[in-house]
C-alpha positions in Angstrom: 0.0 0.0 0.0 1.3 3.1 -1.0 1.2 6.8 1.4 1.0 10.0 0.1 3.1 12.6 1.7 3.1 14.1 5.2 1.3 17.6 5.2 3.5 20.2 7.5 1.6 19.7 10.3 2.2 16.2 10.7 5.8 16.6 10.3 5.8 19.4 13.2 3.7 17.3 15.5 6.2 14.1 14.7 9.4 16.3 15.3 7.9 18.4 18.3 7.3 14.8 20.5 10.5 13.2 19.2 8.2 10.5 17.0 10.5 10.1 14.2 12.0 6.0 14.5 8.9 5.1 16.0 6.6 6.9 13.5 8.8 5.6 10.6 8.9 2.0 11.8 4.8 1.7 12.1 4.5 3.6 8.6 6.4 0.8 7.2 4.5 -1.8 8.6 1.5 -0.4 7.9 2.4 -0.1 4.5 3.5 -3.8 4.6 0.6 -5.3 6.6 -2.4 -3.0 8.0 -3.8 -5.9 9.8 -0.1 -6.3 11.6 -0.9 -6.8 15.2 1.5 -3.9 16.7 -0.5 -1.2 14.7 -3.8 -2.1 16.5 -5.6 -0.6 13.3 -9.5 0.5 14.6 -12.5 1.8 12.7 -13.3 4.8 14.6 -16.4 6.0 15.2 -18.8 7.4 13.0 -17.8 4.4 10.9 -19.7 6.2 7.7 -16.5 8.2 7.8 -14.1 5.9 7.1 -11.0 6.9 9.2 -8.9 4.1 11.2 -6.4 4.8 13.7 -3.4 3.1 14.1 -0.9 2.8 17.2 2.1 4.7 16.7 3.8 3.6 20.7 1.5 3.6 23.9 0.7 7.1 24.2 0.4 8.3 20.6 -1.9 7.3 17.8 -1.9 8.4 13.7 -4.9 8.9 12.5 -6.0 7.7 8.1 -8.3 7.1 5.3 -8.4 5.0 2.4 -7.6 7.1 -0.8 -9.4 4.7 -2.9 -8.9 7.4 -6.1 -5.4 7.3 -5.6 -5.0 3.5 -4.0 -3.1 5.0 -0.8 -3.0 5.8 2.7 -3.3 9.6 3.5 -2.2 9.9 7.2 -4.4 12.9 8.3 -3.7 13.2 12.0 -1.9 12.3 14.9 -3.3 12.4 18.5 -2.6 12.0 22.2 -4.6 8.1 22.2 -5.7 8.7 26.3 -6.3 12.3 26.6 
């Protein structure tokens, strides 16, 4: 599965909370396998919406949709998972 690039935000949020190995290392697998069990990959409520969430380490989570017009991942967020 392919991912279209990071907007700026993303990349400030990733470089502001030091996420860079970690956030690298789950991009790859979820570009390998999105059912992998380390990303944890949820539907998240509304489900008519269509964005997942994957685990990114225990406190942070990145946030996608399926770019069926383009066949890729967009990442679109990334958030504090228990805040």
């Amino acid at each position: 599965m392919k991912i279209l690039p990071l907007s700026k935000l993303i990349e400030k949020k990733i470089k502001k909370y030091n996420l860079q190995v970690k956030f690298s290392k789950q991009l790859k697998l979820l570009c390998l396998n999105p059912k992998h069990p380390s990303l944890n990959v949820e539907l998240l409520e509304p489900k008519e919406f269509g964005i997942y969430s994957f685990r990114i380490d225990r406190k942070f989570r990145g946030l996608f949709i399926f770019r069926e017009d383009k066949k890729a991942l967009e990442i679109i967020n990334i958030t504090v998972h228990y805040h």
